[in-house]
C-alpha beads as a LAMMPS data file, in Angstrom:
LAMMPS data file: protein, C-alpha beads

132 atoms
131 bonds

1 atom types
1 bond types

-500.0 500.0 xlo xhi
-500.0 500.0 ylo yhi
-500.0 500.0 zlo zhi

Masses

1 110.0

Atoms # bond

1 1 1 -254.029 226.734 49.243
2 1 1 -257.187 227.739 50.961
3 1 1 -260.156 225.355 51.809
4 1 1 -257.509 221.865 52.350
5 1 1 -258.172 220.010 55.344
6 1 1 -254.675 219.359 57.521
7 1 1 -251.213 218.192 56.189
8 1 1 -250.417 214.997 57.491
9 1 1 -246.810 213.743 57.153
10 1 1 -246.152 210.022 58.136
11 1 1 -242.995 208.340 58.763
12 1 1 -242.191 204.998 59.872
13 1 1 -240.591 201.324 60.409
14 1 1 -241.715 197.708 60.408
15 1 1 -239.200 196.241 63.081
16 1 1 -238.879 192.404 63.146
17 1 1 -241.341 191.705 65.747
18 1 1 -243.707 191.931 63.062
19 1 1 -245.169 195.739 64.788
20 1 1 -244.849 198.850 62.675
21 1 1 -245.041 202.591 64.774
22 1 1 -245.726 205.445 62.812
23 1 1 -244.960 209.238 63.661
24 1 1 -247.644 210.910 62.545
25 1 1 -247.833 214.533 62.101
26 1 1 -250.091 217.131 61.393
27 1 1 -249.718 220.557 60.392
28 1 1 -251.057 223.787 62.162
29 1 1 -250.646 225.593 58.968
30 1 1 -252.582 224.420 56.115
31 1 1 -251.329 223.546 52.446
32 1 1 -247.975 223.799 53.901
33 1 1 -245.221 221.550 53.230
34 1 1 -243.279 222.324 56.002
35 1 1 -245.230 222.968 59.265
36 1 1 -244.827 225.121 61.672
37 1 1 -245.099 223.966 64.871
38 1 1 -246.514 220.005 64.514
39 1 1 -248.258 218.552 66.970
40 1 1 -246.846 214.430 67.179
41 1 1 -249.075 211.330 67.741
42 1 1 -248.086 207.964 68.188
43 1 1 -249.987 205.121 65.987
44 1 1 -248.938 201.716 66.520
45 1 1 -249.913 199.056 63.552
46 1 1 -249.729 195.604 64.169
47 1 1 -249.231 193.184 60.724
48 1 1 -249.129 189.546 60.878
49 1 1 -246.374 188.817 58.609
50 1 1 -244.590 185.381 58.206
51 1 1 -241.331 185.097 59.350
52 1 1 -238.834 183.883 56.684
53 1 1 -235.521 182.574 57.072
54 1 1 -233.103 181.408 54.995
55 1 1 -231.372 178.786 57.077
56 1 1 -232.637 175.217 57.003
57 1 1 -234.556 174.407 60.185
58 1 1 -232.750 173.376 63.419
59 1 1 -233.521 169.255 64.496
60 1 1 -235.731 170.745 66.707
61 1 1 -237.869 172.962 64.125
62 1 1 -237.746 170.109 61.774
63 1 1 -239.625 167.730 65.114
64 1 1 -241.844 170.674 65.854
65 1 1 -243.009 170.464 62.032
66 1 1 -243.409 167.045 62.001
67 1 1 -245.245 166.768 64.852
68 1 1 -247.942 169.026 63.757
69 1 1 -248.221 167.828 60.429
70 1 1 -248.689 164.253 62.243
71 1 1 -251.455 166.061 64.256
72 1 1 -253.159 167.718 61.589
73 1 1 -253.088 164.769 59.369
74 1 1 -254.459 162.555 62.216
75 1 1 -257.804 164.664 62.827
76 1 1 -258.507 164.944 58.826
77 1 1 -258.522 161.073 58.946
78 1 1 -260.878 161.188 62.013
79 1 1 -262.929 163.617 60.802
80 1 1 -263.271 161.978 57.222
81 1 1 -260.873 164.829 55.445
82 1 1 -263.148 167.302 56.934
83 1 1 -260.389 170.203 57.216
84 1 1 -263.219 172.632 59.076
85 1 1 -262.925 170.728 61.955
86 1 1 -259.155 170.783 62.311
87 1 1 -258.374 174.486 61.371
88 1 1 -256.374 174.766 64.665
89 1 1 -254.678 172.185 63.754
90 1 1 -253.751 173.523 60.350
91 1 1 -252.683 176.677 61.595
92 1 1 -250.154 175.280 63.758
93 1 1 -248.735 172.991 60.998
94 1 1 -248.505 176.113 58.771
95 1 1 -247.047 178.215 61.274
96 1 1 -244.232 175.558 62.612
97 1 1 -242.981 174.440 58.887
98 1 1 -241.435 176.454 55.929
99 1 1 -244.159 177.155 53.352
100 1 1 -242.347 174.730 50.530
101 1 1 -242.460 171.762 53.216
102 1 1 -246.590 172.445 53.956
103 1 1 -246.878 172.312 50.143
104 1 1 -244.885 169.213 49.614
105 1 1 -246.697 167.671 52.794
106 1 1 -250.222 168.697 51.167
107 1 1 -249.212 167.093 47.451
108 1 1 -247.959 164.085 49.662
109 1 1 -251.182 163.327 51.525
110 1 1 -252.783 163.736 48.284
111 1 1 -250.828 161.116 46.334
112 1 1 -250.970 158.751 49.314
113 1 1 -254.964 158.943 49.332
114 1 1 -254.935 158.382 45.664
115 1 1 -252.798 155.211 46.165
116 1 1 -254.676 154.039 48.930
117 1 1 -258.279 154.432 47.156
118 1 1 -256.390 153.099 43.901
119 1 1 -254.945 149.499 45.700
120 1 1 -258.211 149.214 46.915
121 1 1 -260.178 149.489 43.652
122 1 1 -262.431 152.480 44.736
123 1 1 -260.717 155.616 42.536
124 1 1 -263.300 156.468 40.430
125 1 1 -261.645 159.126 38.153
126 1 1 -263.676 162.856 38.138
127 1 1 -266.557 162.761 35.618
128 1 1 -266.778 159.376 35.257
129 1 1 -270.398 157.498 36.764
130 1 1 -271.159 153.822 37.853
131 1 1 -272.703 153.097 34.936
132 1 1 -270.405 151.148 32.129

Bonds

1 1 1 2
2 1 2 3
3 1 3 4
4 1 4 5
5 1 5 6
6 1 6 7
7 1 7 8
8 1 8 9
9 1 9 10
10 1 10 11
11 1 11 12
12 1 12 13
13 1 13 14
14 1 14 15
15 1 15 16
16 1 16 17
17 1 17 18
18 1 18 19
19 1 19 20
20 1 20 21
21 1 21 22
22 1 22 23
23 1 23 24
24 1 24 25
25 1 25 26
26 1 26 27
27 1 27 28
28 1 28 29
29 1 29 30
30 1 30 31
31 1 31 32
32 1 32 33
33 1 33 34
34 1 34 35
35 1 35 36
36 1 36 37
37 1 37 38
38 1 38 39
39 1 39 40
40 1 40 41
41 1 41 42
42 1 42 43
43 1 43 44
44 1 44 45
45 1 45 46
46 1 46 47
47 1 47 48
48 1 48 49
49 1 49 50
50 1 50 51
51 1 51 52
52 1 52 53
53 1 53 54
54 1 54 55
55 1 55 56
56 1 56 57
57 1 57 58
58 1 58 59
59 1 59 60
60 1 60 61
61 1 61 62
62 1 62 63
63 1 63 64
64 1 64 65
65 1 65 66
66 1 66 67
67 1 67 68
68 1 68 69
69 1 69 70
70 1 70 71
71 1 71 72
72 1 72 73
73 1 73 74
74 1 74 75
75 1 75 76
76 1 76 77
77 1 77 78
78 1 78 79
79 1 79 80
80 1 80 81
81 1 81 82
82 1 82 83
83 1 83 84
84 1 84 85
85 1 85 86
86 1 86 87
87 1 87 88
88 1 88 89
89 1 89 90
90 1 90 91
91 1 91 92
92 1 92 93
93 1 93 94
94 1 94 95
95 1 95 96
96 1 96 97
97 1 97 98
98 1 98 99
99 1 99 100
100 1 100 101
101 1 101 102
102 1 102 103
103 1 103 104
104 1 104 105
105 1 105 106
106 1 106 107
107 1 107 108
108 1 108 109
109 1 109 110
110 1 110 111
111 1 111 112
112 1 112 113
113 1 113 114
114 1 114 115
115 1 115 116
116 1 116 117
117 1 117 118
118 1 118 119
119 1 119 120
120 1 120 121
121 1 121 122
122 1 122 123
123 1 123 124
124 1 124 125
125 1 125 126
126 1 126 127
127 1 127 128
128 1 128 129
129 1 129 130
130 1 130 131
131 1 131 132
């Protein structure tokens, strides 16, 4: 097939250090299925993929998950819930705790504002106004 650019074959593997490396292969023959002689390239990839596990966390995962959700939750109430300012801090309390704990955690601070602004008479529920 006359007039196609190079045939590029590409084979590969994402290992568990979250980097992929690709052969890639291109063909001195054109249209060709089967090249000749290839020439061989290396192309590393890098992905940033979570890491999941199936096992519960270890005492000391569970501390190190804690501990930053204590952190992050500390600078939102310093920073009046202001979660630009403690992104860092997010990251690292996403990154040390299983996804279903940082949702439960989120959900949790949520209630607990709501009960707080609640017992002290200033939850004003969405779309209602001052006026009575």
């Amino acid at each position: 097939a006359a007039g196609h650019g190079p045939l590029l074959l590409a084979s590969g593997t994402l290992c568990a250090c979250n980097k992929a490396t690709f052969k890639i292969h291109t063909s001195a023959r054109r249209g060709t299925t089967s090249p000749h002689r290839p020439s061989t390239s290396h192309l590393q990839i890098y992905f940033i993929l979570p890491v999941i596990k199936m096992s519960a966390p270890s005492m000391e995962e569970r501390k190190a998950c804690w501990g930053a959700k204590d952190e992050y939750w500390k600078c939102l109430d310093e920073n009046m819930e202001d979660a630009s300012r403690c992104q860092k801090l997010r990251c690292s309390f996403e990154s040390r705790c299983p996804q279903q704990w940082v949702k439960y955690f989120d959900k949790r601070r949520d209630f607990l504002k709501y009960k707080e602004q609640l017992q002290a008479g200033e939850y004003q529920p969405p779309g209602t106004t001052e006026k009575s």
